[in-house]
Structure formats: C-alpha cells, structure tokens
N, C-alpha and C positions, 0 to 999 in steps of 0.2 A: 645454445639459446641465443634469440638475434635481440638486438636492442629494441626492437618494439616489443619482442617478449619480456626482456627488463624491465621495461618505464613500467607497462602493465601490470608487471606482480608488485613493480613500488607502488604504485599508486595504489593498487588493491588492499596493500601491507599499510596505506596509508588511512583508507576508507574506513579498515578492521578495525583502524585506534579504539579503543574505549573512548575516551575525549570526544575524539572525531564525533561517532556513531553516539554520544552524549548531548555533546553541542546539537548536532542535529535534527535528533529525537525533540531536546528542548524546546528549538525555532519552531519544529512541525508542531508540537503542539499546541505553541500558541496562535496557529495561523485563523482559526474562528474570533479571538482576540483580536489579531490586527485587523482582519475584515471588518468586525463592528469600526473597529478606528477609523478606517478607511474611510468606511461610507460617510460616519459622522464626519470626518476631515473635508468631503469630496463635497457634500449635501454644504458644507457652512462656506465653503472657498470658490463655490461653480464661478467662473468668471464669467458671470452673464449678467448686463447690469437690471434686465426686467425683472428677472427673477433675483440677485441682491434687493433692490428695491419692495420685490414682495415678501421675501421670510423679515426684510427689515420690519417693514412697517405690520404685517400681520401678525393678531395678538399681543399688540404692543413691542415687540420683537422678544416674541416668549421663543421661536425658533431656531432663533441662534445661541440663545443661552441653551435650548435643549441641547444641540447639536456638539457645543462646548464640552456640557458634563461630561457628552459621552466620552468625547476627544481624550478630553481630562483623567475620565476614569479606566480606559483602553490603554493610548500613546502618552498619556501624563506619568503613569504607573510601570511604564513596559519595561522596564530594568527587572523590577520589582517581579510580576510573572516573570521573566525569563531566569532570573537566580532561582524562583521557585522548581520551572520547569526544567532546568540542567539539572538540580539535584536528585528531580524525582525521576529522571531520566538514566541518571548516572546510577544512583540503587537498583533501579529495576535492571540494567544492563549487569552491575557487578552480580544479581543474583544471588542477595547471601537474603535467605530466607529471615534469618533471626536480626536483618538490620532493621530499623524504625525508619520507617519513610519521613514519617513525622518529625521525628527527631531530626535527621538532617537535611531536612529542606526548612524546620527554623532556626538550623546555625546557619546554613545559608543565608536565609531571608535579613536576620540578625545581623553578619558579617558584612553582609551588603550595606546595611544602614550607617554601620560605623564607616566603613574606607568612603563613602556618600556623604560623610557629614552630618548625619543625621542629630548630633548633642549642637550645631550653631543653631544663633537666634535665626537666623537669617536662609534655614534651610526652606525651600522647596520642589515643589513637581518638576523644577527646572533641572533639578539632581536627580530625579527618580524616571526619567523618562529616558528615549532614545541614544540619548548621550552619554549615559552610563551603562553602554551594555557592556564594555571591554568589563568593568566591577560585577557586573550578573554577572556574564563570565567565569571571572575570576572567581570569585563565591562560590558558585550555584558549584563550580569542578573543587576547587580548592578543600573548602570547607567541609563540603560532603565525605571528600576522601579523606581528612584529619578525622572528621567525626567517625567516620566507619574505623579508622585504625583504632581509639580511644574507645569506642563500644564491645570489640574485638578485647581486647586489652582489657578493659573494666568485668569481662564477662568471663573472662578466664581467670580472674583472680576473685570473681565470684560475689564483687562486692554493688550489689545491687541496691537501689533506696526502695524500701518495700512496705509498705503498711500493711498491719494485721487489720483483716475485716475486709479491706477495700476487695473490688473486684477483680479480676485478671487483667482486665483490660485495660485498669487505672494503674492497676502496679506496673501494667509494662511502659506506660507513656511515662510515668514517676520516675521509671528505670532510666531513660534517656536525660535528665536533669543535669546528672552531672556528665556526661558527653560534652553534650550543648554548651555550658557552663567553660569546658576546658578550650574547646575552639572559641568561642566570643571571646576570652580573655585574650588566646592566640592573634586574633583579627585586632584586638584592640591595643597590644603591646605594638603589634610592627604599627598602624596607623600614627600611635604615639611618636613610634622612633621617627617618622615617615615628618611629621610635623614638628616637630625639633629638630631634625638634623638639617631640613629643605625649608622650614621658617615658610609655611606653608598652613591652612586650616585645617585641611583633610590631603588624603590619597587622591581624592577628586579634585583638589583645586592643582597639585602636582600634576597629573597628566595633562590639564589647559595649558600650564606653565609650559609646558616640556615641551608641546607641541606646538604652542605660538614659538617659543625661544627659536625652533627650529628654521620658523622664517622671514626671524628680524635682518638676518643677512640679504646685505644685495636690493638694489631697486626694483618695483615692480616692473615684470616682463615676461616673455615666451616662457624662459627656465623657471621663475617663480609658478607661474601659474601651471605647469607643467610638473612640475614639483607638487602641485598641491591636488593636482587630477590622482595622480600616478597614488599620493598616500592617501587621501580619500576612498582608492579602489579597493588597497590593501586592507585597511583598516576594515572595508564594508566585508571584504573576503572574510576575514577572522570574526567574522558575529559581530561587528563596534561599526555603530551607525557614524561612518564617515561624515558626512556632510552634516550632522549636529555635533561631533567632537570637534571639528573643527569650523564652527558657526564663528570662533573669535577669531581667525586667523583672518577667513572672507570679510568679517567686517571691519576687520580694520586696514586690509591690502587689498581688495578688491572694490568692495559696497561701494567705496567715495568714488571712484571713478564715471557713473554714472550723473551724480552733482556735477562734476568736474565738464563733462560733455552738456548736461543741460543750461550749465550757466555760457558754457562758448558758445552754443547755437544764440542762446536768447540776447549775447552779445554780438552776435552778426560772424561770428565766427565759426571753423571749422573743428568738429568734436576731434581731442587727440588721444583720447583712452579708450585703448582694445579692449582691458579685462576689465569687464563688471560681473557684480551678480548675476545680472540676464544674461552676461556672455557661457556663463556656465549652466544656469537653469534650462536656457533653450537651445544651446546647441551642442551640448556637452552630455546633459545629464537627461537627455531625451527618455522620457519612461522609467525617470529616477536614475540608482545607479549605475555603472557598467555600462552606461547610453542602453538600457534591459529593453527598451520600445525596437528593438534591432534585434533581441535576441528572441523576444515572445511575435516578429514577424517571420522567424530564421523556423523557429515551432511550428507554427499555424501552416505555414506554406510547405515545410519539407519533411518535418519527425513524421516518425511513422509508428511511434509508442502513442499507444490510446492513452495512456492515462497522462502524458505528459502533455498530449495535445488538449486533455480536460483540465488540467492545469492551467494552462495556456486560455482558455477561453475564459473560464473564471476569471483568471490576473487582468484580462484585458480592461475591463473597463474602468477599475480606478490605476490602470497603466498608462490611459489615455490621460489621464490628470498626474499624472509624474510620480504616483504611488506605488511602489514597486514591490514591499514588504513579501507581499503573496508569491510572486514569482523565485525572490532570492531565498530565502524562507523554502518553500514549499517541491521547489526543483530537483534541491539546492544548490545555490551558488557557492553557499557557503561550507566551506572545509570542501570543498568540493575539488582535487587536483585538476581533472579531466578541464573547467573552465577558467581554472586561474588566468591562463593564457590570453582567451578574447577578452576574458571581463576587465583585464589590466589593458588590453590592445586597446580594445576597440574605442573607450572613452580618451585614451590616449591619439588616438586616430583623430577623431571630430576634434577635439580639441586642438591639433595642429594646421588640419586643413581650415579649420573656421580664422584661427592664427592668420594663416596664410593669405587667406580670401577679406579678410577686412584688411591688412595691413597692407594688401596687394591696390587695395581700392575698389576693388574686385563687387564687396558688398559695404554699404554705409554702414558706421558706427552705430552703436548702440546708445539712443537718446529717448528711449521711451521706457518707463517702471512698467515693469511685467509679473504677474504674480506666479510663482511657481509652479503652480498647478495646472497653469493655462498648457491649454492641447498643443501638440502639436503640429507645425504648421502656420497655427492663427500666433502663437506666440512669437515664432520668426519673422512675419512680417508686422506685425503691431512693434518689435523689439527693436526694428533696423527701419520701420516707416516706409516698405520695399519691397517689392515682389522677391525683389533678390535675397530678401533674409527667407522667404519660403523658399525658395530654390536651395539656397545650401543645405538646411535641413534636411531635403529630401534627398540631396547628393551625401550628406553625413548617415543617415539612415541605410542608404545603400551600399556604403560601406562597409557600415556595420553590419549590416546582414552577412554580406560577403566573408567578414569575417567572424564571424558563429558561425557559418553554416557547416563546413567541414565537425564543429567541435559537436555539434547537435547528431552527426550523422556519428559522430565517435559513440555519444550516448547514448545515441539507440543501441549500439553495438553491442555495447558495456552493457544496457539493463538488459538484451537481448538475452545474454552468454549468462549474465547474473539471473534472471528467470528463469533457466534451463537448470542449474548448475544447481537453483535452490529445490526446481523442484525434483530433480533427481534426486538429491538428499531427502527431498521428505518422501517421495514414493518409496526410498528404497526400507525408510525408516519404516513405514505402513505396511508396508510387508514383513519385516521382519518382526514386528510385536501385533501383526493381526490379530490373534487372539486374545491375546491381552487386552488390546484395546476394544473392545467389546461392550466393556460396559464404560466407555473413558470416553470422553468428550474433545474429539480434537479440537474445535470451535471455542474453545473455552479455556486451551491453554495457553499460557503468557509468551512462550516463548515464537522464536520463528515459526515451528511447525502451526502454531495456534494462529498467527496472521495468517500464512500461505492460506490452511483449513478455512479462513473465514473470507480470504479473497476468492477461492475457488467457489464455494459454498454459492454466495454470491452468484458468480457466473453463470453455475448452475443453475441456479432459481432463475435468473432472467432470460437464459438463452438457453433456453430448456430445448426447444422444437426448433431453432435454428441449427442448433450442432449435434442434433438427437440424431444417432440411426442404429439400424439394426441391422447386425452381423448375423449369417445362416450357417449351422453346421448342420450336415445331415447325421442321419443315422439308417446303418444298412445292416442286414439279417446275412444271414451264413451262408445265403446262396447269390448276395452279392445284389437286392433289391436294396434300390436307398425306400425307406418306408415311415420317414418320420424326418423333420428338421425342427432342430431347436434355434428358436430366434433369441438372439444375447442383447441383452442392451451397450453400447455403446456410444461414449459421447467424446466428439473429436473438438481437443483445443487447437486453437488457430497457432498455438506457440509448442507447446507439447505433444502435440498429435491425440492419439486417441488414450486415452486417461485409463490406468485400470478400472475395470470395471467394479470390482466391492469397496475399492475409495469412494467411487462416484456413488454407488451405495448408502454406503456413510454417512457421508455428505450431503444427500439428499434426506438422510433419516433424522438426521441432526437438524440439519434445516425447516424439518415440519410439513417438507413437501415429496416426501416417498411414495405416499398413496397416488400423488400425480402424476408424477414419474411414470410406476408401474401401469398407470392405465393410459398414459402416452403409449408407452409399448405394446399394449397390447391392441388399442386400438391401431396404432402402426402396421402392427404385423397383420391384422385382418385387410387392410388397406391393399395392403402387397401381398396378401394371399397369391392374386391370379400369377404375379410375377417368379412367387415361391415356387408354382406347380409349373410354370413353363420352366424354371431352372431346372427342377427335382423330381422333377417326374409327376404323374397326373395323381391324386385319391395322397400324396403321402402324408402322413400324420403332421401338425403344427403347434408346437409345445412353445408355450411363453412362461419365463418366469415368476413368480408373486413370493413376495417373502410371506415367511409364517404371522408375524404381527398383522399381514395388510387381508389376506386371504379372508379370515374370519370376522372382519366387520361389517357392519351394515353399510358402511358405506361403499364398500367395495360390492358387495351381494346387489346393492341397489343399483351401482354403473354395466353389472352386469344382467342385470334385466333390460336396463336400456339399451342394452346391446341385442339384444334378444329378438327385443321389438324392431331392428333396423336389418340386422343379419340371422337366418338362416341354423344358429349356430348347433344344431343336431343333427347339418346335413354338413357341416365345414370340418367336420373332424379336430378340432382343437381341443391341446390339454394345456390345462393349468400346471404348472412345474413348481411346488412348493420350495421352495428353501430357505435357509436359514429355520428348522423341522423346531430346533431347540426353542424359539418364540414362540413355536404354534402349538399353543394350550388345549387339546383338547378336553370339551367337557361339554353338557348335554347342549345350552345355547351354539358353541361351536360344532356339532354335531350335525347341527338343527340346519346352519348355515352351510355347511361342505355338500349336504343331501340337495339343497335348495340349487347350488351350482351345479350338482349331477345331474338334476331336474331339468334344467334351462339345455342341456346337451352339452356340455363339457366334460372332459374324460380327466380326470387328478390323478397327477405324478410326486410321489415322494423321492426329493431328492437327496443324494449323500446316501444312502440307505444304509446298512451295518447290522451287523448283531447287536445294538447293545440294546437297553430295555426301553429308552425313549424310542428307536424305530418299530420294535416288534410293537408298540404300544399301539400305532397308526393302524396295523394290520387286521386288529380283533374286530373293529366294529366293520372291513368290506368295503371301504368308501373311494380305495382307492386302487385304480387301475395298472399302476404302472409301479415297478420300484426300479430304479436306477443307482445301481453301485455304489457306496463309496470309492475316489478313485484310488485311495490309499488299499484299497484290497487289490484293486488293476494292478497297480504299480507293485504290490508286496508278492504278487502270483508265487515268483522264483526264488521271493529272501525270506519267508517264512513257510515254514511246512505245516500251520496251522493254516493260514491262508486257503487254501484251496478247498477245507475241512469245512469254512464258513461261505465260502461263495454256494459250496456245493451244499447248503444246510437252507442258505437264501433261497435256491433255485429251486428245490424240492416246496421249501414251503409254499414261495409263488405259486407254482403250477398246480397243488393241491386248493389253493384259493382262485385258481384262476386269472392270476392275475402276473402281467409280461414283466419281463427284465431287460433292461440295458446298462450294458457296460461299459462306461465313461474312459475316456485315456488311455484308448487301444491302439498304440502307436507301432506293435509289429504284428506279422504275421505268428509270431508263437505265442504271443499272448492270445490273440482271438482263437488258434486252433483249443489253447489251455481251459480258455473260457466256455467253448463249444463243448468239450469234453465234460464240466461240469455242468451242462442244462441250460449256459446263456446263451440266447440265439440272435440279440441283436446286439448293435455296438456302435458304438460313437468315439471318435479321435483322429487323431492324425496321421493313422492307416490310410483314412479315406479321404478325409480334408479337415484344413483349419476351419476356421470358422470366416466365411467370406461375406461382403459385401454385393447387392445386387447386382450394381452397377460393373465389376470386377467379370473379367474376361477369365476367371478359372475354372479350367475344366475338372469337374469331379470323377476321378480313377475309383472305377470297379475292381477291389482286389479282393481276388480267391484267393 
C-alpha cells in the first residue's frame, strides 16, 4: 500500500467517526437556520448609505428592529440549535431504536445552559450564540452519549417511571425523567468544580479566560497576529465560531490600533499600526473564514461536482458580505480532513503577504473604520484610502485560490469514488432483497439506502427524457428469423452509467411518476420504430413493457387512444408486455380495459409466464397473445426433471389457445434445441444478443 493509499483510508477512518459524521449531520441541519440569519444580518449591515438611510428612516425605523429579531432569534440562539441538532444527529447515527430523541437532546439543551451560565443575573444572547458553539459541541456529543448509556442502563434494570392510565406515548417521554435528571446533575457537578477550582462564573467564562491568557504574552506584531489567524482557523475547523470566541482577544490587541493611526494622521503624522480589526476583516478574512471568498471562486470556476457547485452558488451572495456559515457548514469544512490544510494555509497566506505589503510600504496603513461585511474589493480600498488596498486583495484572492484549488480537485475525487462505492452498496443491496422489498418503501427509509433512494428518485423525476433510452433485444424463431424486439427501458446516470433497470422501476413507482415513465417508452419506442426495422429486419414484431398496476387504467387506456389517433397502430405491429402480472388484478372493469387496447391494434404479452394459478388465471378469458417464459424454467431446463414436464404443459396449452411462446434466457445452443423439442419456437437472450442500444455498431449473429 503507497502512502497516498494510507493518508486516504486515515482520512476516510476519520470521516466514519460517529462524532465526525454527528457534528456534521448537526451543522447541515441547521444551514435553512443560518440562511434566515444571514439574510437578516446582510438586509440590516448592506454598507450602502442611500439605502442605511432608507430602512432608517422608513416606518419609523420599524426595519431594522425587524431585521434584529430575526438576527437575534437565528445567530442570537445558534449554540442553542446546534446542541439540539448534534444530539438529534448523534441518536439518529447511533440507531438504537428504543432511544428518546427527546430525552436527549433536552439533556443536551439543559447541559448546554448550565456550562453557558445560564443561573447568572447577567446572562444573555451574548452566551447563547456563535461563541458558544465549542459548549453546543460539547453537549449536543457529550450529553447525548451519557444520556444513552443511562437509558441503556435504567432499561435493563427495568426501572421505568410509569403512570397507570396515561397513554404510551406519555409513559415513554416520563420514562426518560430520570436519564435527563442523572446527566443535568453530571453537567452541573463538573461546571461547579469548573468554578471553584478556576474562580471563574461558568465553563463559558473559563474558555475567554484561557484563550485571551494565551496572548497576553509578547508585544503586538507579525507572530501575534499570526498566532491569532492560525487559532481562529482551527477553532472554525472544529465547529467553534473562531472569530466570536476570540472577539476579546481582537479587542483588546488589535481594535485600538486603528485609533492609534487615526489620531497620527489627524496629527500630521505617519500611521505606525499594521494590525487592526480591518487588517483582518478585509484582507485576511475575505469571505469570512478560511479567506472561504477564494475557496467558493476555487468551486464556481474549477469543481465539477454539481451539487457542490449548487452549493457554491447559493453561499455566494451573503459570501459577498463576509458571511460564510453556508459554505463551512454545508461543504463541510468542518471535521473535514481533505481541507484542514488550505483552510489553515490559505488565511495564513494573506495574512503574511498583506504583513509584508504594508510594512514593506508597498500599500498605506489602515486609517479608515470599515464594517465587516463590506464586499470585497470596496472594503480594501475604503480601508488603506488606495487603489493599492484593492490591488492586494485581488493578489490575496489569487492566492488563495491557487491554494484550494488542488484541495477542491481532491474533493471531487473523494465524493466521485464515495458516490460509486455508495452506490454499488445499495444496487447490490436492491438486488439481493428484491423481493422483499416489494411492498417496502426505499424513499422512506432512514438510513443511507433511504437518502441514496430519494436522491436518485429525484434525478429521475427531473431528467426523465434527458438520460431516458431504450435498449433493443431481438427475438428469433428456430430457423433463425429475428421476428420480434423487445424495447427495455433504460436510464444512464452520468456517474454510475446505466442504473438497473427494476430499481429505476421502483423508483419511479415510489416517486408517483411510473405511469410517465412507461409511456415515455413507449412513445420512444414508436418514434424509433423506422430505426428498429432498419436494424432488425423489416414487419418484426415491437414489444414495450407496462407494468400490471399501469396497464389497467384509464389513464393509460386514454394515452393510448391518443396514440391511435396520431399512429397507425394495427398496422405497426406492437405488443404491450405486461409485467409485474402479480399487480395486474384482473376483474370485469380490467377486462373491459385489456379488450379496449386489443381494439385500438395492439397485441398483449404476459410476462414471466409459469404454471402457477395466478398466470393460467390470464389465459381463460383469450385476451392475450403471446406468453413469454418464466426465465427460471429456461434456466432450470437441466436441474429439474420436472421442468421440461411444465414447459412442455405451457406449450401445448398455448398452441391449443392459439396463442405464441417465447422463451427468455437462451444463452446456448442446448437450451434452445431443449426448448424446440418441447413446442417453443421462438427465443430471446444471449444466444443471439444482449440487449443493445441504437446507436451501437453490433452486429446481431444468426445462430442455428
């Protein structure tokens, strides 16, 4: 194994964490959350003074308080959703059916309040927002897993709180009481010890403590502020909003520096302070964290993952105002191995060169208040009064691109290989309990196979007739006439190639849009009639599928009269090819409907055929022309000696009803001579050909 095979199974071994794929799950869910935040944040901050001036003054300025609440009740609160959402994230991953979701996402919630402070007079929103995520965090994982061990535990010793009378539903949320009860106590002994031993309020005034302490050493300069780039990135890495945990560090070694330069100008003097707040807002933290306005141009311009680059477009525009949530979030950056590297580089990067380029003299100091939000670009030159403050920017930018863009081509790589890998698991799953799942709803289930099922589902529905086509097998008689093709539906993913066909089935029957499907195909296949008879020869027969549910409705009976009216069809030779026989009810209205399509000139094939009593059931009322094998009798020819007893029982009955046979998955010459011997005289498989596309250069073998 070579060391890029190492790094890649670490990292993948790292992806799998529970935690990891916990945190994760958490962030993603709240990304409609931070959206509303956003826009509220972007809508109250635009740096544009006509428009400050008009939500000011219009409605008494009723639109900046709107715009507040929302801010307030989004990014005021986001600790608060994020403990909820790790814990409900982290149950649903650990999959223990009999855990309470409920239950432990309010020890979470609960645990969170305590190590936050929540018993001071003096607590608020100020503790519950972006600055407290490392505490979501910690909770939302922590708590959850104490709470599951304790429920685990209380439930095997069978001592449940249970009231006589109440309902199920109340006894079981009752049941979780004392759980909840044994972690809050947990969360609230360590905080105790936490503030006694560190003479401290909370857990939450300890990590400000711990993290300014870190850099009261040393004068402001390169190393400091370089120090403070570098743990900001980290911090944003692990889910804990860097740049608000560390808001007391920037104001009290950074912020004053900008005073510092405005009162030397306004005294005739040369500004001598490199690091301010703007030094980092506009040239450092371009697009928020990670300098991310380099990584979402690294996307847009080079990935070739659709859904990364729909990511990508969405983040952009409160990414334009320094709002990055959606991007790191949603990507993710976070817990993310594959980016650790540029997201710690790259802001690492601008932050040296811009070093370099002011202290060099290169660009003026920074002596104008700039608001965070402000775009990129206009913030550089308003920040340095200079064309030369846009010019660095745009040279920091390029940088940074330069260095994401390798890491972006990695990702595509990675979700490439992860896309293949997952769906080859679930095709291979879908195969192996096909029958079982029959009456089972992949769309519906929680786990991976239930997302993959509802992304593909998806795809399906909308790129129906873009990635539709249809595969031709023929079908040839015993003297070596091809005298029939069956048209298969087919539908090629641009990642997975061509999808089985009864998944896509499935999926389309699930999805609600099977009936449109099947008459996609069929009007397809009449389209490319002319191309079918130059392939196969002139007059030969053209079979389309219909499952048994879709065959018998009126709305299918009605698409096929309008066909009627545009094509010929009692002079085109086409059969309808039933499958799936077990959904197809017959009864006198379905009777009424199979007649109505023999009427219009179409010939019906019952497919799968068999002894058992649901196919002879098809045969007594005559409606149908053709029977077609089960292929499990083809393939049983030589491993059961009753076999041959019921091909040869099928074939007699057809030919006394008049009605033909073919036999599916004749892949040798002994089979078809077997089949011949018992009364089958035509045949379809891989004797003669697969099943090919038009377009396709293969020649179909006549074999005697």
């Amino acid at each position: 194994m070579n060391n890029k095979q190492k790094i890649s199974d670490i990292l993948m071994k790292v992806e799998k964490l529970v935690i990891v794929r916990a945190v994760r799950g958490g962030l993603t869910n709240l990304i409609p959350v931070l959206t509303i935040g956003a826009f509220a944040l972007i809508l109250n901050t635009f740096p544009v003074k006509p428009y400050q001036d008009f939500i000011n003054s219009f409605a008494g300025g009723f639109l900046p308080s709107l715009f507040e609440m929302v801010n307030k009740a989004t990014f005021g609160v986001l600790s608060i959703y994020m403990s909820f959402s790790i814990s409900y994230a982290y149950v649903k991953l650990k999959a223990d059916p009999e855990t309470s979701f409920i239950g432990a996402a309010s020890a979470s919630v609960a645990s969170f309040f305590i190590l936050a402070g929540a018993y001071l007079p003096d607590f608020s929103t100020d503790r519950t927002g972006p600055k407290s995520m490392f505490l979501a965090i910690l909770t939302g994982l922590g708590a959850s897993a104490l709470y599951m061990v304790f429920e685990r535990l209380l439930r095997k010793t069978r001592r449940r709180v249970l009231t006589a009378g109440a309902d199920k539903e109340f006894n079981k949320i009752l049941s979780t009481l004392l759980p909840i009860a044994i972690v809050v106590v947990i969360f609230a002994l360590f905080n105790a010890f936490v503030t006694k031993i560190f003479k401290v309020d909370s857990f939450h005034e300890l990590l400000g403590s711990a993290f300014e302490a870190m850099f009261s050493i040393g004068s402001v300069g390169y190393f400091k502020g370089f120090c403070f780039v570098l743990l900001s990135s980290v911090l944003w890495f692990f889910g804990i909003h860097g740049s608000d945990t560390l808001e007391g560090v920037m104001q009290k070694y950074f912020a004053p520096g900008l005073a510092v330069n405005q009162v030397a100008v306004a005294a005739g003097n040369e500004p001598t302070q490199i690091l301010t707040k703007e030094f980092f807002d506009c040239f450092v933290l371009m697009g928020g964290c990670g300098s991310a306005i380099c990584l979402l141009i690294a996307i847009l311009l080079f990935s070739k993952n659709r859904a990364r680059k729909g990511l990508g477009i969405t983040a952009a525009f409160p990414m334009i105002f320094n709002i990055n949530e959606l991007m790191v979030f949603g990507l993710p950056i976070i817990f993310n191995p594959v980016m650790l590297v540029p997201f710690l580089l790259t802001p690492l990067a601008c932050y040296s060169v811009t070093y370099l380029a002011m202290s060099a003299g290169w660009v003026p100091l920074i002596t104008s208040q700039v608001e965070w939000t402000t775009p990129i670009l206009i913030g550089g030159y308003h920040a340095t009064g200079s064309v030369a403050g846009l010019i660095l920017q745009l040279v920091n930018v390029i940088i940074g691109v330069l260095i994401y863009l390798p890491f972006v081509k990695i990702l595509d790589q990675r979700s490439l290989e992860s896309a293949k890998s997952r769906f080859i698991e679930f095709s291979d799953f879908f195969r192996q309990h096909e029958q079982e799942l029959i009456t089972t709803r992949l769309t519906e289930r929680s786990d991976m196979y239930g997302d993959l099922a509802k992304e593909l589902c998806a795809e399906i529905r909308h790129e129906m007739e873009s990635r539709f086509a249809l595969a031709y097998q023929p079908q040839y008689s015993y003297d070596g006439k091809c005298v029939g093709v069956e048209a298969l539906l087919r539908w090629r993913h641009p990642v997975h190639g061509v999808i089985y066909p009864p998944l896509v089935v499935k999926l389309a029957d699930e999805g609600g849009f099977l009936p449109q499907l099947e008459e996609l195909a069929i009007k397809r296949a009449i389209a490319e009639r002319p191309y079918v008879l130059e392939k196969f020869g002139p007059d030969v027969k053209l079979s389309v599928n219909v499952t048994g549910i879709t065959i018998i409705t009126h709305r299918f009976v009605d698409f096929c009269a309008q066909l009627q009216k545009t094509y010929p069809i009692e002079d085109m030779n086409i059969c309808l090819e039933v499958t799936e026989q077990a959904a197809l009810q017959l009864n006198k209205e379905a009777g009424k409907m199979l007649r109505s399509l023999h009427d219009m000139g179409f010939m019906l094939a019952i497919d799968d055929f068999s002894m058992g009593q649901t196919s002879i059931h098809y045969m007594k009322d005559n409606m149908f022309d053709i029977i077609k094998l089960d292929g499990s009798l083809v393939r049983g020819l030589f491993d059961h000696t009753n076999t041959r007893e019921i091909i040869l029982s099928v074939s007699n009955l057809a030919a006394s009803l008049g009605m033909q046979i073919i036999a599916e998955y004749v892949e040798t010459k002994e089979q078809r001579e077997a089949l011949h011997e018992l009364g089958c005289e035509c045949y379809q498989g891989y004797l003669y050909s697969p099943a090919v596309f038009l377009e396709e250069k293969t020649d179909i073998k006549k074999k005697n």
